[in-house]
PQR file with spaces between the fields and no chain letter, atoms N, CA, C, O and H, PARSE charges and radii, in Angstrom:
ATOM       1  N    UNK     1       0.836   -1.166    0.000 -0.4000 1.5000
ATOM       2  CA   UNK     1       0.000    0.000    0.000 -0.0000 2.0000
ATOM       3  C    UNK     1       0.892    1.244    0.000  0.5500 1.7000
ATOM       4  O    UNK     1       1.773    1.368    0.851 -0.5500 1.4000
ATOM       5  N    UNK     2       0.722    1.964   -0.739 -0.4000 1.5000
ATOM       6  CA   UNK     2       0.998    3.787   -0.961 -0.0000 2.0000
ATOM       7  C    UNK     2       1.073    4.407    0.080  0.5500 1.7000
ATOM       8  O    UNK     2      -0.002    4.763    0.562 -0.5500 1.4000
ATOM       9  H    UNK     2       0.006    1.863   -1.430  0.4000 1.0000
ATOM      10  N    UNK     3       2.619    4.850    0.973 -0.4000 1.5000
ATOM      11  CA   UNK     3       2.112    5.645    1.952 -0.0000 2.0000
ATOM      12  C    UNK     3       0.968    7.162    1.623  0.5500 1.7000
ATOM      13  O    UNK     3       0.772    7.774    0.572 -0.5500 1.4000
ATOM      14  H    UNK     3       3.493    4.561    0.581  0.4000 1.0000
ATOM      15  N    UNK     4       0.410    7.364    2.976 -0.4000 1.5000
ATOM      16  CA   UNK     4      -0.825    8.825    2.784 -0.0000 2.0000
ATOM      17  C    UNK     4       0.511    9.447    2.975  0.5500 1.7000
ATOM      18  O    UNK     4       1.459    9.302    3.747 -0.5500 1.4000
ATOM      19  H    UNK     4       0.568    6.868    3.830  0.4000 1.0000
ATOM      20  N    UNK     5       0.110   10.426    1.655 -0.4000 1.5000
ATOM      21  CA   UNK     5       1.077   11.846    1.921 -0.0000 2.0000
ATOM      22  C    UNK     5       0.769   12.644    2.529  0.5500 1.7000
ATOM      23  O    UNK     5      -0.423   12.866    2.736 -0.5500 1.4000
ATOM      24  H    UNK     5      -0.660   10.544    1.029  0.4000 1.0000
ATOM      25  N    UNK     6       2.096   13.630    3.224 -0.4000 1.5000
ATOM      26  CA   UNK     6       1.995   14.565    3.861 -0.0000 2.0000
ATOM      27  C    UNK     6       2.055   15.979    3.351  0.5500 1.7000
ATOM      28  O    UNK     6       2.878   16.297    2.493 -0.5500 1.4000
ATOM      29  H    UNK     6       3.065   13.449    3.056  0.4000 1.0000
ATOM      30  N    UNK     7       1.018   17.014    3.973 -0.4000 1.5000
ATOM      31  CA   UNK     7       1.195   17.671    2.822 -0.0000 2.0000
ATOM      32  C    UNK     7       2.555   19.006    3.850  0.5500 1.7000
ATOM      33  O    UNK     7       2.941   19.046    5.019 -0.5500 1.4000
ATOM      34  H    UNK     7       0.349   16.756    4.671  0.4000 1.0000
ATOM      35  N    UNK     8       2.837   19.819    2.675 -0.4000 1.5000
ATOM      36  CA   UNK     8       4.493   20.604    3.415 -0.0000 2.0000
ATOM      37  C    UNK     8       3.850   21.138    4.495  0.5500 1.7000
ATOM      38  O    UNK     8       2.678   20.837    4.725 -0.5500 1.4000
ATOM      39  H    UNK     8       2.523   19.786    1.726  0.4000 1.0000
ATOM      40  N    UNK     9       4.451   21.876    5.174 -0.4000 1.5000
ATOM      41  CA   UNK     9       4.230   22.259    6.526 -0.0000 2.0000
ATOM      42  C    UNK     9       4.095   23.992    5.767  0.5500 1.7000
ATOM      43  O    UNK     9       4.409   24.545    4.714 -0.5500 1.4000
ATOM      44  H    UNK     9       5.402   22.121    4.987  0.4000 1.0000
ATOM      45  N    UNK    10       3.514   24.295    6.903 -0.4000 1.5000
ATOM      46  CA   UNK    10       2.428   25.881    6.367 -0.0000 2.0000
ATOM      47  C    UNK    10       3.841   27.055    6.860  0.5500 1.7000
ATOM      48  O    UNK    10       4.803   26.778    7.576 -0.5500 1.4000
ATOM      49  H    UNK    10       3.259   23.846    7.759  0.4000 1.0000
ATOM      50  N    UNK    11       3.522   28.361    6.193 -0.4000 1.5000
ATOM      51  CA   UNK    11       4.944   29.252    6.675 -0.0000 2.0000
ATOM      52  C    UNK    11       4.325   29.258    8.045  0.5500 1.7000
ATOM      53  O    UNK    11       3.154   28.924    8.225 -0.5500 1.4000
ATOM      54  H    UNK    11       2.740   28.586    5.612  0.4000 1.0000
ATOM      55  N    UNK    12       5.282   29.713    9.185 -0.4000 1.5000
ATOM      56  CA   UNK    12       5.268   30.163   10.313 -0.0000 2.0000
ATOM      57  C    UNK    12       4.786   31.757   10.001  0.5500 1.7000
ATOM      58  O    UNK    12       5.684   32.597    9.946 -0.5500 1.4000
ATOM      59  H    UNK    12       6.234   29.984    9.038  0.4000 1.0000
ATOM      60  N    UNK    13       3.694   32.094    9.842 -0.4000 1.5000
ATOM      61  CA   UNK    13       3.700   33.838    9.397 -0.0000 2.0000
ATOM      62  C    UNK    13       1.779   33.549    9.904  0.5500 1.7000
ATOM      63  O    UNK    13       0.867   32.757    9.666 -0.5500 1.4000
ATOM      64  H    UNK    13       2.964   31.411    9.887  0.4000 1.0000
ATOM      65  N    UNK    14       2.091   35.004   10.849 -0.4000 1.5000
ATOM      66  CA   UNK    14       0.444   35.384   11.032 -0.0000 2.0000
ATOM      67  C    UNK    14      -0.148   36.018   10.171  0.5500 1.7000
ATOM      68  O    UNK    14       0.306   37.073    9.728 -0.5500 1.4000
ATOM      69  H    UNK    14       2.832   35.648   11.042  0.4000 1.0000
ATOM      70  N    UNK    15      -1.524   35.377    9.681 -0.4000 1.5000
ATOM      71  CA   UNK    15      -2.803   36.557    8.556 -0.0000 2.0000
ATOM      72  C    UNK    15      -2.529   37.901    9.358  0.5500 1.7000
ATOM      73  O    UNK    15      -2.630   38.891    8.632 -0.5500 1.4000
ATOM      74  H    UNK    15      -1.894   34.520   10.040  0.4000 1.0000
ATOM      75  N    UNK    16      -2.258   38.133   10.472 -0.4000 1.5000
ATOM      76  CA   UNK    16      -2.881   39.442   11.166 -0.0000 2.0000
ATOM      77  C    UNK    16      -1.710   40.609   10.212  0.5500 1.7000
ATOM      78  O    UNK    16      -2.062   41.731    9.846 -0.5500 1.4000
ATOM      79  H    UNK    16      -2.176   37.329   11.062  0.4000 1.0000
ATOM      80  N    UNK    17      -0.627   40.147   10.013 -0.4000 1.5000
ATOM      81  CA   UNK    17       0.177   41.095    9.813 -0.0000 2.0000
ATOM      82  C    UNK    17       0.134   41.798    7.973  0.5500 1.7000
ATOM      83  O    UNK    17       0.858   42.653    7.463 -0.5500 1.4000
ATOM      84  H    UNK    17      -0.341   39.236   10.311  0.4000 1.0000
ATOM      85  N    UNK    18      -1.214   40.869    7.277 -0.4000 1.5000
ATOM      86  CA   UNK    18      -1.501   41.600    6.144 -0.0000 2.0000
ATOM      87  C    UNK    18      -2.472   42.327    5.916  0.5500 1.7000
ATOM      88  O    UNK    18      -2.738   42.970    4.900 -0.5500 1.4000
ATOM      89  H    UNK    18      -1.802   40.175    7.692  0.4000 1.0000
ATOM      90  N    UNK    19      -3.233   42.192    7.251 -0.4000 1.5000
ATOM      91  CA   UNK    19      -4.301   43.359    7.297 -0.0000 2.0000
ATOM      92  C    UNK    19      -3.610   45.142    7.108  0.5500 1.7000
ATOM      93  O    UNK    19      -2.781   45.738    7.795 -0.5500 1.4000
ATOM      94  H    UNK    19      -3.017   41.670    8.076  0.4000 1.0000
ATOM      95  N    UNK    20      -4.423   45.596    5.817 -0.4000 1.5000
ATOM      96  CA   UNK    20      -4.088   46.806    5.991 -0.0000 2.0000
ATOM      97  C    UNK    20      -3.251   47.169    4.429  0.5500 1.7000
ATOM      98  O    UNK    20      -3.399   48.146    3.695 -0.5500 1.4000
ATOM      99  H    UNK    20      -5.096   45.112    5.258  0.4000 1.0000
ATOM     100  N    UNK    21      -2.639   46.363    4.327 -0.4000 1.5000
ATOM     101  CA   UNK    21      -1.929   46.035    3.070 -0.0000 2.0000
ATOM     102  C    UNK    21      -2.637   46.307    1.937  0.5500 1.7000
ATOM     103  O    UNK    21      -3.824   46.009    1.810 -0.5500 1.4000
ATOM     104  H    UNK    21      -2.519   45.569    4.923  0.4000 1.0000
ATOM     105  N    UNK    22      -1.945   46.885    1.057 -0.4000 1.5000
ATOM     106  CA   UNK    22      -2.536   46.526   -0.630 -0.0000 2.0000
ATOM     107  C    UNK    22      -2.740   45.425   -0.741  0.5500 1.7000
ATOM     108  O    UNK    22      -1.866   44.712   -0.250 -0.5500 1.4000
ATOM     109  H    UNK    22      -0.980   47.127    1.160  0.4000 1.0000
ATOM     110  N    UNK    23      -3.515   44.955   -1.175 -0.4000 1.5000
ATOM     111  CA   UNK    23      -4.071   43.504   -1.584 -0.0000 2.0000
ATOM     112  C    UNK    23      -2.765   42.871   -2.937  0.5500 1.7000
ATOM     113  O    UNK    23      -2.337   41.717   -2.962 -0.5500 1.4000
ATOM     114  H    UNK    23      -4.225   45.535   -1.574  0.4000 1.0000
ATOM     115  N    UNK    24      -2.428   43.808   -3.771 -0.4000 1.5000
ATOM     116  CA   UNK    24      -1.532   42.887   -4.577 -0.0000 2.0000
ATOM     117  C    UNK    24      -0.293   43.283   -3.738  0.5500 1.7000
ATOM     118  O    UNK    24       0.572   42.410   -3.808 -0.5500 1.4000
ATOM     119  H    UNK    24      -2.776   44.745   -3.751  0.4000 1.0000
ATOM     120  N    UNK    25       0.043   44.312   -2.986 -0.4000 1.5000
ATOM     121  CA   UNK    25       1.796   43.749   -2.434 -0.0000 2.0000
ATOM     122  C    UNK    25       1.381   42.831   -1.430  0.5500 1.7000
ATOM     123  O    UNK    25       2.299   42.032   -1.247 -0.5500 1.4000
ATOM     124  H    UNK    25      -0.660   45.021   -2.930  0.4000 1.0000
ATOM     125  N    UNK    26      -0.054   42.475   -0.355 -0.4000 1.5000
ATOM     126  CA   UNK    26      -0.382   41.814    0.336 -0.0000 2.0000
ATOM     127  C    UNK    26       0.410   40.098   -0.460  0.5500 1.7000
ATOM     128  O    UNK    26       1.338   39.354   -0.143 -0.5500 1.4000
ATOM     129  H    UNK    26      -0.801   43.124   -0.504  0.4000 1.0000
ATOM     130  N    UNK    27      -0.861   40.151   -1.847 -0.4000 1.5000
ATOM     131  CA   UNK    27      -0.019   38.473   -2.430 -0.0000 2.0000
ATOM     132  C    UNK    27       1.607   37.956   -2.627  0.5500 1.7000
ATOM     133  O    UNK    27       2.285   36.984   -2.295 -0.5500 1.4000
ATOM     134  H    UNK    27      -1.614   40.756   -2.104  0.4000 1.0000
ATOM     135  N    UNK    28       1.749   38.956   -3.218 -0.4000 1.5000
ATOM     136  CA   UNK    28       3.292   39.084   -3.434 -0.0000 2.0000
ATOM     137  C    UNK    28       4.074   38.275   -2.209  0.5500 1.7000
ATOM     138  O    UNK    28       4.638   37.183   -2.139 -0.5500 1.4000
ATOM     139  H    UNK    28       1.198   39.746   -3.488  0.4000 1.0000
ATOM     140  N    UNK    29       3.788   39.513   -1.150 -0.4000 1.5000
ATOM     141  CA   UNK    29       4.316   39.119    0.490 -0.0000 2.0000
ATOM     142  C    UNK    29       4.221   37.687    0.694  0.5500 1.7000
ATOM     143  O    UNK    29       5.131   36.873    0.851 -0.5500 1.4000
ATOM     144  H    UNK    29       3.329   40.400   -1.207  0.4000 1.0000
ATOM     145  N    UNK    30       2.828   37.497    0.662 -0.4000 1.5000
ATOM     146  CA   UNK    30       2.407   35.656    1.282 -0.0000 2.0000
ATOM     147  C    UNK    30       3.086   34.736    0.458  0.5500 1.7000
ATOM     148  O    UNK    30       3.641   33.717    0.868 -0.5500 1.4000
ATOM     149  H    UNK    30       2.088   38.158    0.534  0.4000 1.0000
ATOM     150  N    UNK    31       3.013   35.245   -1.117 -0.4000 1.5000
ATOM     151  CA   UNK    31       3.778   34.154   -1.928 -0.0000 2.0000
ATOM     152  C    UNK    31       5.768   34.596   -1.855  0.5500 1.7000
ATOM     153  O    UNK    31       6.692   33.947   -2.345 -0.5500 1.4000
ATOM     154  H    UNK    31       2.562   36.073   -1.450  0.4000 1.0000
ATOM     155  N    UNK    32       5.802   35.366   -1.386 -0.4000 1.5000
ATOM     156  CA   UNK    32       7.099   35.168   -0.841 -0.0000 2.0000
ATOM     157  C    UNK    32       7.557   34.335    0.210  0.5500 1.7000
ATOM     158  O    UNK    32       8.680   33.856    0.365 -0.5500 1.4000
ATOM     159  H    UNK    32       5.052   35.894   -0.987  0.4000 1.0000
ATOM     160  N    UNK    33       6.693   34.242    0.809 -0.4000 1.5000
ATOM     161  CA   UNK    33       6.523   33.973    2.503 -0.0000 2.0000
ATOM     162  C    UNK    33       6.436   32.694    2.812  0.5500 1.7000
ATOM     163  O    UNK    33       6.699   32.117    3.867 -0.5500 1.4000
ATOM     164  H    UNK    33       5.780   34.631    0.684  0.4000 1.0000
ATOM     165  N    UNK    34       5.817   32.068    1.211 -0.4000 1.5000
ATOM     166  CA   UNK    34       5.834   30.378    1.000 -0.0000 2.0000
ATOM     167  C    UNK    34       4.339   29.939    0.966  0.5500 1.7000
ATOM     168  O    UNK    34       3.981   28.801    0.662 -0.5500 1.4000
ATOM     169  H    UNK    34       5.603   32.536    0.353  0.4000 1.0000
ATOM     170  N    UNK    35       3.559   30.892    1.287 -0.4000 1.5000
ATOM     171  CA   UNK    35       2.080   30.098    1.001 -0.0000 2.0000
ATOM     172  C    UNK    35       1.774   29.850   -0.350  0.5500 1.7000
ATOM     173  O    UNK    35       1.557   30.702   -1.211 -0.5500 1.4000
ATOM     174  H    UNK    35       3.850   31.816    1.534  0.4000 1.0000
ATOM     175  N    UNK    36       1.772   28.512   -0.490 -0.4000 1.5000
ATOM     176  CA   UNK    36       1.242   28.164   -2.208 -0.0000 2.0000
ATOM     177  C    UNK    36      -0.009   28.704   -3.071  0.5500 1.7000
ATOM     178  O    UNK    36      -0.112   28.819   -4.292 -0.5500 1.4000
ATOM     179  H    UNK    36       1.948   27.820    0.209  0.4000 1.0000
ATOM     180  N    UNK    37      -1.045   29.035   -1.909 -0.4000 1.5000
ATOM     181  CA   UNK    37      -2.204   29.554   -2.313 -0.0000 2.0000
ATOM     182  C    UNK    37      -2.536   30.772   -1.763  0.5500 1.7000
ATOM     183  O    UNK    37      -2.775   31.037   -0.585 -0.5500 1.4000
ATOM     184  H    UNK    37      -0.961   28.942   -0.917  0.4000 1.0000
ATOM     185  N    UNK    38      -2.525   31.576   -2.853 -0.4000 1.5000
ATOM     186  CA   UNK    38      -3.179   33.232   -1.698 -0.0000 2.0000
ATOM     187  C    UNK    38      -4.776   33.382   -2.660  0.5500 1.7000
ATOM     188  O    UNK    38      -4.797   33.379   -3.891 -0.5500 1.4000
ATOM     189  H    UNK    38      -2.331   31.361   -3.810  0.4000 1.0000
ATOM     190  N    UNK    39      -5.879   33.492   -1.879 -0.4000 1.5000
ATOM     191  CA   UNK    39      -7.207   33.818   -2.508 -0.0000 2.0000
ATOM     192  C    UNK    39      -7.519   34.752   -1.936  0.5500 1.7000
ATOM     193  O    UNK    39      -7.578   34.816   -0.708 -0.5500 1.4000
ATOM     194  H    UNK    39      -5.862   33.495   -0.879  0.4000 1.0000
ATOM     195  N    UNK    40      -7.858   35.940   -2.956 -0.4000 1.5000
ATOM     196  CA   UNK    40      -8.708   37.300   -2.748 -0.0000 2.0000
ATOM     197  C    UNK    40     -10.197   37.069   -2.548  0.5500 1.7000
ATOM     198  O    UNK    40     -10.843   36.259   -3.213 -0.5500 1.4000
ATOM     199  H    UNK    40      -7.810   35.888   -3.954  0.4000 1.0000
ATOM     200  N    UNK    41     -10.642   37.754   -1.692 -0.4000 1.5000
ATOM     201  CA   UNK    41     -12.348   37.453   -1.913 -0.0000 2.0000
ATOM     202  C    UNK    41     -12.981   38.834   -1.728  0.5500 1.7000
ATOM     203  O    UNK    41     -12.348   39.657   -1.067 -0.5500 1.4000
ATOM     204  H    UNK    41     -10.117   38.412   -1.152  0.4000 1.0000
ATOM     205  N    UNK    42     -14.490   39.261   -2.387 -0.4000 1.5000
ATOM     206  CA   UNK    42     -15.164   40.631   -1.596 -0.0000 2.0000
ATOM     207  C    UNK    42     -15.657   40.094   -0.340  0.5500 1.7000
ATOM     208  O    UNK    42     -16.014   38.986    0.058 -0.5500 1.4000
ATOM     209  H    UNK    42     -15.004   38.592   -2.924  0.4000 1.0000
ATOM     210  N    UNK    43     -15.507   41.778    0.363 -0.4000 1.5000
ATOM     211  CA   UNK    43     -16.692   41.460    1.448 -0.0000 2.0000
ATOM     212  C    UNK    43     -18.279   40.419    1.370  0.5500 1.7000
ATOM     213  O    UNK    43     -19.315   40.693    0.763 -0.5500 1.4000
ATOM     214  H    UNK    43     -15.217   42.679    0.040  0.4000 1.0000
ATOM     215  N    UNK    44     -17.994   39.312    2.139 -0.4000 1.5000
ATOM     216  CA   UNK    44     -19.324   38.701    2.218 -0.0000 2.0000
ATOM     217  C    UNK    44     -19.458   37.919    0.929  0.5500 1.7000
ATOM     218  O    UNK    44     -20.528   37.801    0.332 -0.5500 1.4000
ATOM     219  H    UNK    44     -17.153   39.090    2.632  0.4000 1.0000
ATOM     220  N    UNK    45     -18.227   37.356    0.508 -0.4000 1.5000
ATOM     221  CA   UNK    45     -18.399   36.567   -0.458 -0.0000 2.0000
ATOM     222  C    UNK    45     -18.820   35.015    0.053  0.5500 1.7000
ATOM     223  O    UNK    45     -18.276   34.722    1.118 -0.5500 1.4000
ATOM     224  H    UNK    45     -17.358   37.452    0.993  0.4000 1.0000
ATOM     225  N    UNK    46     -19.516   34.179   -0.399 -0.4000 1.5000
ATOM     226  CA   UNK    46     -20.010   32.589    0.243 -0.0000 2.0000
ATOM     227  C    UNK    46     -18.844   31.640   -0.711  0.5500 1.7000
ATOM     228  O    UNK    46     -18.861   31.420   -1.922 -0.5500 1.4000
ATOM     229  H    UNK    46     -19.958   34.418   -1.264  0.4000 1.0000
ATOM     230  N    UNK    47     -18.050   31.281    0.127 -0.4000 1.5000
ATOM     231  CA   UNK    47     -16.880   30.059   -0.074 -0.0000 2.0000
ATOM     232  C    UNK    47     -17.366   29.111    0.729  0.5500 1.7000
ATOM     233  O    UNK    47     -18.170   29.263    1.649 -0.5500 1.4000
ATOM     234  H    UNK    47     -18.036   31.460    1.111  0.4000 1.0000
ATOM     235  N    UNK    48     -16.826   28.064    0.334 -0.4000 1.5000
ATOM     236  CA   UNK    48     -16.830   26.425    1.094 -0.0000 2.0000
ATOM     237  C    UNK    48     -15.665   26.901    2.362  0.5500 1.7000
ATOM     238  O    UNK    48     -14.771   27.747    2.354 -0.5500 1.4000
ATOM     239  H    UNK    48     -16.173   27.940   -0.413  0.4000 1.0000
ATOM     240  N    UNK    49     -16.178   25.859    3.503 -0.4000 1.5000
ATOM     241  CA   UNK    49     -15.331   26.062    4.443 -0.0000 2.0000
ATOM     242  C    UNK    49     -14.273   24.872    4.402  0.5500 1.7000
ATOM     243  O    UNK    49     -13.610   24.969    5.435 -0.5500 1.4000
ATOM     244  H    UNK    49     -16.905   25.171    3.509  0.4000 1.0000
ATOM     245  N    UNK    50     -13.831   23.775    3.634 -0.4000 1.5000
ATOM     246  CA   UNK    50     -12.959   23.080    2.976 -0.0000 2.0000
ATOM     247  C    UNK    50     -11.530   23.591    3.886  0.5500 1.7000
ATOM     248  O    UNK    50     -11.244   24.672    3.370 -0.5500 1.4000
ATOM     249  H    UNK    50     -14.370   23.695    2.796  0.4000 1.0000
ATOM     250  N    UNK    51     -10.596   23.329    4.907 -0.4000 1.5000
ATOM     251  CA   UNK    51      -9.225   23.818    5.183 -0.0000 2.0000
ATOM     252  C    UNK    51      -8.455   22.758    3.805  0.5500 1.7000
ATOM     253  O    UNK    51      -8.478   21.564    3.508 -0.5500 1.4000
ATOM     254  H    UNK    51     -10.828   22.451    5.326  0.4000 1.0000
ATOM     255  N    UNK    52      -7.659   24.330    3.114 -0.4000 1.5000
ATOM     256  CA   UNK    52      -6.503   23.489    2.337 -0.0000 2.0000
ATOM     257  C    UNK    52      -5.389   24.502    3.148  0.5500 1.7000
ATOM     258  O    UNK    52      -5.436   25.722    3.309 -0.5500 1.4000
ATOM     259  H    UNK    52      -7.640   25.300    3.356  0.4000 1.0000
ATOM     260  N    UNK    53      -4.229   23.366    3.655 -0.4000 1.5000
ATOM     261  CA   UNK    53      -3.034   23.634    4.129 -0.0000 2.0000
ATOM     262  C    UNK    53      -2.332   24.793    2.969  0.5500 1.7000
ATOM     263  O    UNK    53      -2.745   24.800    1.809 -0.5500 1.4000
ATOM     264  H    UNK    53      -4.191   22.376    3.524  0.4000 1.0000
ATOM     265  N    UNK    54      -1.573   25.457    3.288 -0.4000 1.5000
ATOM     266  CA   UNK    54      -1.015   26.426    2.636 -0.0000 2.0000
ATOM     267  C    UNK    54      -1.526   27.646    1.836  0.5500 1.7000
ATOM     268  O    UNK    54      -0.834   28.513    1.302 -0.5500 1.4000
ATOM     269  H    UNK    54      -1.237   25.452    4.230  0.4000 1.0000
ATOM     270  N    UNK    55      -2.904   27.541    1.858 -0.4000 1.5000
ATOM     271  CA   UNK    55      -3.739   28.206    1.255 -0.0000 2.0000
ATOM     272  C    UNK    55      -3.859   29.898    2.408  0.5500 1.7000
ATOM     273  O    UNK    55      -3.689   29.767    3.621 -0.5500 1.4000
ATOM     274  H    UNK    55      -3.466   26.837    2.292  0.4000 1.0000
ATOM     275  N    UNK    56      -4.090   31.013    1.938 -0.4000 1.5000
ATOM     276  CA   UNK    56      -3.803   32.100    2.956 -0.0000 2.0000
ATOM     277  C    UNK    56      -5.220   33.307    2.031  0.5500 1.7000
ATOM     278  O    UNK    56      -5.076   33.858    0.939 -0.5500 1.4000
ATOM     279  H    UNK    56      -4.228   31.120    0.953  0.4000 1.0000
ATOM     280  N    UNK    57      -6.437   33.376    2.938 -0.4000 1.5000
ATOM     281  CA   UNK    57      -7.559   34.119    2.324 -0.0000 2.0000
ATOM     282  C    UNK    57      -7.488   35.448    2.738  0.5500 1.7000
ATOM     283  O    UNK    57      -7.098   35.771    3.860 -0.5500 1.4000
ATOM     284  H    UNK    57      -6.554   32.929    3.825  0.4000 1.0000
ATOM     285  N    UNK    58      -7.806   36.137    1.979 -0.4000 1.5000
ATOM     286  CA   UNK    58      -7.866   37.894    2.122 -0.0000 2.0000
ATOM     287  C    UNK    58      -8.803   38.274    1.529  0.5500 1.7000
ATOM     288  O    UNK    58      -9.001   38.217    0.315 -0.5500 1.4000
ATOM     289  H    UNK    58      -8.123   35.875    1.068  0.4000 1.0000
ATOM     290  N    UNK    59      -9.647   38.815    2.579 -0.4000 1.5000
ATOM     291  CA   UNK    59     -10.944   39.462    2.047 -0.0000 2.0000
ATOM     292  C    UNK    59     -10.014   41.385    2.371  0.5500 1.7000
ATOM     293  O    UNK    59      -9.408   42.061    3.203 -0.5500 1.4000
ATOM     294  H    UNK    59      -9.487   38.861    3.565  0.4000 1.0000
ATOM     295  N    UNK    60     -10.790   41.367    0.388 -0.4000 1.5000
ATOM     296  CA   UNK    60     -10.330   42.634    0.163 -0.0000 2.0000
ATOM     297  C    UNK    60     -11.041   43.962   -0.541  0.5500 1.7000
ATOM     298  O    UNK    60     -11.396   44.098   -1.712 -0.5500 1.4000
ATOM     299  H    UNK    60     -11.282   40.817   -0.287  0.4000 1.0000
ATOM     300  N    UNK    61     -11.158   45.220    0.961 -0.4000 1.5000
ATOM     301  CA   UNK    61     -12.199   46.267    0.603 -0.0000 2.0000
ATOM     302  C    UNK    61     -11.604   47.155   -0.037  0.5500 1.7000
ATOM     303  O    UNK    61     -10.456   47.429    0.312 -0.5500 1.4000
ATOM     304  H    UNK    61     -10.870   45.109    1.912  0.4000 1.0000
ATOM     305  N    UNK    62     -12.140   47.776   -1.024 -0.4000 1.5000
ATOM     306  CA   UNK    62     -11.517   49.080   -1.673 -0.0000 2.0000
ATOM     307  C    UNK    62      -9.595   49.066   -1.500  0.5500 1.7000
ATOM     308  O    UNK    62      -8.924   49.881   -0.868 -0.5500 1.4000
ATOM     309  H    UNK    62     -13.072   47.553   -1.307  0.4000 1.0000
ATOM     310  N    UNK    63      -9.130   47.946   -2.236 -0.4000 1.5000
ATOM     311  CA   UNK    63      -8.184   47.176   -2.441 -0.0000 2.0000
ATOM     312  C    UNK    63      -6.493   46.731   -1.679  0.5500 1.7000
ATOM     313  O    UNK    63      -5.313   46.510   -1.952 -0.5500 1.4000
ATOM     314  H    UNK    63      -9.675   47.284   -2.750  0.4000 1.0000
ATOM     315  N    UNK    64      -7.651   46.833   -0.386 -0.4000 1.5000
ATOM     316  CA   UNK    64      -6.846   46.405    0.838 -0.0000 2.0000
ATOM     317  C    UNK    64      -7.726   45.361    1.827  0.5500 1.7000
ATOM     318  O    UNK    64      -8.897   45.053    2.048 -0.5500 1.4000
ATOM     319  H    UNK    64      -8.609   47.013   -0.165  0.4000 1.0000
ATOM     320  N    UNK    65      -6.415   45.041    2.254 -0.4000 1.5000
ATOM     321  CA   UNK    65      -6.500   43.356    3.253 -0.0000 2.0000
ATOM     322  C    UNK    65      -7.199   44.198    4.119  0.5500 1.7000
ATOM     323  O    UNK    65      -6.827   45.347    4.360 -0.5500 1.4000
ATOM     324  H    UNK    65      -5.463   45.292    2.074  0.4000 1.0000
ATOM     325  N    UNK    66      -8.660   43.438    4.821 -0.4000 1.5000
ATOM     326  CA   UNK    66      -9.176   44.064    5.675 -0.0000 2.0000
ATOM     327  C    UNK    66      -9.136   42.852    6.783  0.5500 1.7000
ATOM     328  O    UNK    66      -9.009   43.138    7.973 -0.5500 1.4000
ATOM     329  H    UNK    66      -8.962   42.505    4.625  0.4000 1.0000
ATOM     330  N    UNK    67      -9.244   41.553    6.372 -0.4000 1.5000
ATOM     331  CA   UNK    67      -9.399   40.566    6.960 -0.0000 2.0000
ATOM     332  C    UNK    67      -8.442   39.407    6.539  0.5500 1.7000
ATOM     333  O    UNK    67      -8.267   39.468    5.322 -0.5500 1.4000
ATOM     334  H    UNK    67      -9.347   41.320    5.405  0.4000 1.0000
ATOM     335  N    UNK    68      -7.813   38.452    7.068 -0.4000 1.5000
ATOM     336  CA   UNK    68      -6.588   37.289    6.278 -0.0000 2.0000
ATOM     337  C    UNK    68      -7.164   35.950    7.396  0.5500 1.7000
ATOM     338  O    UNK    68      -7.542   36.158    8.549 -0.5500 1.4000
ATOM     339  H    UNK    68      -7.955   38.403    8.057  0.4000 1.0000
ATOM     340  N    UNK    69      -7.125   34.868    6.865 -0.4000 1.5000
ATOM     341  CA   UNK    69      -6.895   33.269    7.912 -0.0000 2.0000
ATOM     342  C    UNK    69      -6.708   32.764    6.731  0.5500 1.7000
ATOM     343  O    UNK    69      -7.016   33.093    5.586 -0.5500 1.4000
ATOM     344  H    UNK    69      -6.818   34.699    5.929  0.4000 1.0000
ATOM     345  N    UNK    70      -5.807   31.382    7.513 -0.4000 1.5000
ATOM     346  CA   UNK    70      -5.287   30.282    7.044 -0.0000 2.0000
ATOM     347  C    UNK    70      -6.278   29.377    6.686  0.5500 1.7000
ATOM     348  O    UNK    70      -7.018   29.002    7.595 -0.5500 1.4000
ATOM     349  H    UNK    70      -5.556   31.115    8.444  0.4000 1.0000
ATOM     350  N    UNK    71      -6.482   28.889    5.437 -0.4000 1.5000
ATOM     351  CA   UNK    71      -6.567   27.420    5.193 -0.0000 2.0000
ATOM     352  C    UNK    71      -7.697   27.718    3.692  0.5500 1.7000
ATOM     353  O    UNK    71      -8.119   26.764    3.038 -0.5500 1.4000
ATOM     354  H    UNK    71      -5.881   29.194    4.698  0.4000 1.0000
């Protein structure tokens, strides 16, 4: 049998510190930072609550991070 893979381990970096940010130097940052996935969303957009590891969400108002969490 196939070992279950593991998936990489997530950056050590808090959402809190992209609040506030331009939303595109916000991505830039996270995908520097090692998160494989950065998703923009509007205020009050309806997403699945699905956690994908490495994944880093930013809900973004008048084109800044107002809000960031993991998964």
């Amino acid at each position: 049998m196939a070992p279950i893979p593991k998936p990489p381990a997530e950056p050590q970096d808090n959402p809190d510190t992209y609040v506030g940010l331009d939303a595109e130097r916000a991505e830039r940052l996270a995908r520097d930072r090692g998160w494989s996935t950065v998703r923009s969303l509007p205020p009050g957009a309806i997403i699945t609550m699905e956690y994908l590891s490495g994944r880093l969400n930013f809900e973004v108002k008048d084109g800044r991070v107002a809000r960031a969490w993991k998964g």
